[in-house]
N, C-alpha and C positions, 0 to 999 in steps of 0.2 A: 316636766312631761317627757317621755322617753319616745323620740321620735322611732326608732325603729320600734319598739313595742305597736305604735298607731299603724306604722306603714305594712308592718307584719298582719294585723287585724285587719287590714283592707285588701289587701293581698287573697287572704283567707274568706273574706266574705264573698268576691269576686267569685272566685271558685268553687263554693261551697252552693252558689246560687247561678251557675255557668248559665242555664238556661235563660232565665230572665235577663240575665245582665246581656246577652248577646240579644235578644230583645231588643231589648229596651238601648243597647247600642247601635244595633241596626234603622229603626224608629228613628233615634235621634241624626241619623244620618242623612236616613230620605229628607229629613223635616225640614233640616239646615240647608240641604243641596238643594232641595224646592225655594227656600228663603234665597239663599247664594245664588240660584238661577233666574230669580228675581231681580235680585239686584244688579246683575249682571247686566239683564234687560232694561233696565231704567239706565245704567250708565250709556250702554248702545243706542239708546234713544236720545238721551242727553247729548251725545258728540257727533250723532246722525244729525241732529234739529240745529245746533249749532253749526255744521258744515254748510247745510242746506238754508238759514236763515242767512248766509252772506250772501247766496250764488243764488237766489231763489228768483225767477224770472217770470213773465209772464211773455207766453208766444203768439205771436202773430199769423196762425196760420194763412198760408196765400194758396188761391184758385188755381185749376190744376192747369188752365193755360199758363200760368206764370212758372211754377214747378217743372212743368213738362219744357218750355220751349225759351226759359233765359236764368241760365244754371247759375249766371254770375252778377244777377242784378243790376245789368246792365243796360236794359229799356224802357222808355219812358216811366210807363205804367209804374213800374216796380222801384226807379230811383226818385219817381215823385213820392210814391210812399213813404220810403224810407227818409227821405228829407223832411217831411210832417212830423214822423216817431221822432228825431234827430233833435227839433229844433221844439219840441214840446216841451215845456219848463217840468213836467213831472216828469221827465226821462232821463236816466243817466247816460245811457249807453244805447246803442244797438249793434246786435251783431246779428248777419245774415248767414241762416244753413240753408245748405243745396238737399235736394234729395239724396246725394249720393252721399253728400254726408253726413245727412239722418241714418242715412243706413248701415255709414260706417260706423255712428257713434251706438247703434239698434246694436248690431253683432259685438260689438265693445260691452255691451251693458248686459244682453242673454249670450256669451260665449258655452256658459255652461247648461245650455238645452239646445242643441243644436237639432233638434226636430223642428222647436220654434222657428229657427232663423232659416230651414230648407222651405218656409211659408211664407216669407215676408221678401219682397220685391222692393226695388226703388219706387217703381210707379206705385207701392202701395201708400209710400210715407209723403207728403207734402213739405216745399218747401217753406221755411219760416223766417221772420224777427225774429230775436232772443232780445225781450227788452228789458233794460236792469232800471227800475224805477228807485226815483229820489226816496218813497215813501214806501218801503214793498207792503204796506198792510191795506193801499188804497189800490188795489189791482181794478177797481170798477174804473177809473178815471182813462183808462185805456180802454177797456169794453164799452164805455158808454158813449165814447168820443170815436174810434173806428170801427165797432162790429156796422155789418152793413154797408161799409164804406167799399167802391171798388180796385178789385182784387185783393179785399179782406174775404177769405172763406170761415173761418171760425178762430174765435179767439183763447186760447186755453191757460186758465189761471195755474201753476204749479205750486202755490199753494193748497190750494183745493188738493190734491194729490197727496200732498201730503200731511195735510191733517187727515184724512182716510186713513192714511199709512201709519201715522202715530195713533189715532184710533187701535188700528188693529193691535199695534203692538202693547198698548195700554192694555187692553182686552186679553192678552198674554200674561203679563205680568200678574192683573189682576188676577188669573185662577189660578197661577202660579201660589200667589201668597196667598188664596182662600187654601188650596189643598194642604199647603205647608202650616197654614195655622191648624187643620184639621191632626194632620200631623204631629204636629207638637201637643195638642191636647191628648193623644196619645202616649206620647212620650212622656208626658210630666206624668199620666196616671201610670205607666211602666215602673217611671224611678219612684212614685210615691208606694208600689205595692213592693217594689224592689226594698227598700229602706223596711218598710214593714215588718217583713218575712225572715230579716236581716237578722233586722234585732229580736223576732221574735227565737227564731234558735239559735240564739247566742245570749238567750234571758238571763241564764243561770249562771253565768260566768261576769255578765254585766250586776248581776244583783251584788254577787262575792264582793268584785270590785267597789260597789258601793257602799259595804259594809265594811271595810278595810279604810274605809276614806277617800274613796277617788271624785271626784267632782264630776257632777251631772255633765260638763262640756267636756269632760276626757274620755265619759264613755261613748260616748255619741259621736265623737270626733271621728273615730273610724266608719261610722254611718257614712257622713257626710263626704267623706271624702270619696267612699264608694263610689257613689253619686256623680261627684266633679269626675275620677277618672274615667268613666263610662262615659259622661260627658264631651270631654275631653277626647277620646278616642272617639263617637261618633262624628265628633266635627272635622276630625284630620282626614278621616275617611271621606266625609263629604268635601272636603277639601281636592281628595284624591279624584272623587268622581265626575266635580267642575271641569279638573285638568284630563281627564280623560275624556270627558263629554266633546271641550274644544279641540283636543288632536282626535279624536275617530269620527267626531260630528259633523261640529261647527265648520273646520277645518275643510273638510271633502265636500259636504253635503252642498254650503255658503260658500267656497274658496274662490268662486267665480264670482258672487254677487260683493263679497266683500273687495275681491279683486279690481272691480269695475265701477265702485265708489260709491254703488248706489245705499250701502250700509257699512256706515264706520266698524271695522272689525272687534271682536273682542280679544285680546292680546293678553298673556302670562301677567301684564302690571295690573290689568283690570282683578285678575283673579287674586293678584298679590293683596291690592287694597281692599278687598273684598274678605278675605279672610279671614282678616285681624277681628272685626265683627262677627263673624260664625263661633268663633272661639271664644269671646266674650260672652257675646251670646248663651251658647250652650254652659259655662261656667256658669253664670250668673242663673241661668231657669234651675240649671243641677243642683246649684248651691242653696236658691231659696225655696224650691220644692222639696228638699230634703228636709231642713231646717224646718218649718210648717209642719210637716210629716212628724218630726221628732215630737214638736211641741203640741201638735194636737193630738195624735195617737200612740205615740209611746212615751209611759212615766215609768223612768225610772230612776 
């Protein structure tokens, strides 16, 4: 088989069908970028849930007479509490925040909405426990044993927070990879009309060919590879447009919230590992929607 003869014919199909094939390359780009933006999202959730399942606490908020009037935990009321949480066998730890340094760590976490934080006071945030429990998935053994108790004013599980939070993001991802599957059923019908039209005017040259002797996988070889490189090029583009989504996007938009820990960032390795699958991917649909295509609608 004479490689340049194939690569020449694919070459030639590419162009002779510019229209569709920039289609159907286009298509394959949104499809893979919607899938790679996907993925991307599941990893940032995967390295956000794992940061947060070590340090995940539940707080003890305290009454605003305690907040307001003993910033250092240092009267009765407030060091009998904290020697209860201290000395409780489900507790690992406690650590005491002041108001002021709820507020410090408030402007730490919204730096990048500074509208917000021209709204938020000390006296608006309570002081707290931060308590690291032995079992963090039994957070009631703390609510059920101090809610009510005095100078407990409310207890807040940060759990609860953030399964919301992985909710929502779930809820992201998932129409992510609904619109991308929408997508790609688009795409495969592009390269199956693409392959069609292909071989359809290029009949008379493929019939020659087979009357000369050439074997049903030589003619069609350049079908198929059509295929792959359209393929093949919508994924590098979609590639391109991850990397540029996280510098003009992600970067500016998040740079504050990734900045402030509250979400593990997404980084050039995320996108590295993520790639390698977009371009198998898109090989592999190219490859076996062509092939089908051949075998079910064109005999030659």
């Amino acid at each position: 088989m004479r490689a340049s003869f194939v690569f020449s014919e694919v070459l030639t199909g590419l162009r002779r069908n510019v229209t569709m094939t920039v289609a159907m390359i286009l298509t394959t780009m949104i499809s893979l970028a919607l899938l790679g933006g996907g993925l991307l999202v599941v990893r940032m959730i995967d390295k956000t849930q794992a940061v947060y399942e070590e340090e995940v606490d539940v707080n003890v908020n305290l009454t605003d007479d305690i907040s307001a009037n003993d910033k250092t935990c240092s009267q009765e009321l407030c060091t009998g509490l904290r020697e209860r949480l201290e000395n409780d066998p489900a507790v690992v730890s406690v650590g005491f925040e002041s108001r002021d340094q709820a507020l410090v760590r408030f402007k730490r976490i919204f730096e990048a909405q500074p509208e917000l934080l021209k709204l938020v006071r000390a006296s608006s945030l309570p002081a707290s426990f931060n308590v690291r429990l032995v079992n963090p998935d039994r957070p009631e053994v703390i609510t059920q044993t101090y809610a009510g108790s005095v100078g407990v004013d409310s207890i807040v599980d940060e759990s609860e927070f953030l399964e919301r939070l992985f909710n929502a993001f779930n809820g992201v991802r998932n129409l992510t990879f609904a619109i991308a599957l929408v997508q790609a059923v688009a795409a495969l019908l592009l390269i199956s009309n693409t392959v069609q039209v292909s071989a359809f005017t290029r009949r008379t040259e493929v019939n020659i060919m087979r009357l000369v002797g050439a074997t049903r996988w030589y003619t069609q070889l350049p079908f198929l590879l059509e295929a792959v490189v359209a393929g093949v090029i919508g994924a590098v583009l979609a590639i391109g447009l991850l990397v540029g989504a996280k510098v003009w996007f992600l970067d500016t938009v998040l740079g504050g919230v990734f900045a402030s820990g509250v979400l593990s960032p997404i980084d050039g390795l995320d996108i590295l590992l993520v790639s390698p699958w977009l371009l198998l991917t898109s090989i592999g649909i190219s490859a076996i929607t062509g092939y089908v295509t051949l075998r079910l609608y064109v005999r030659q």
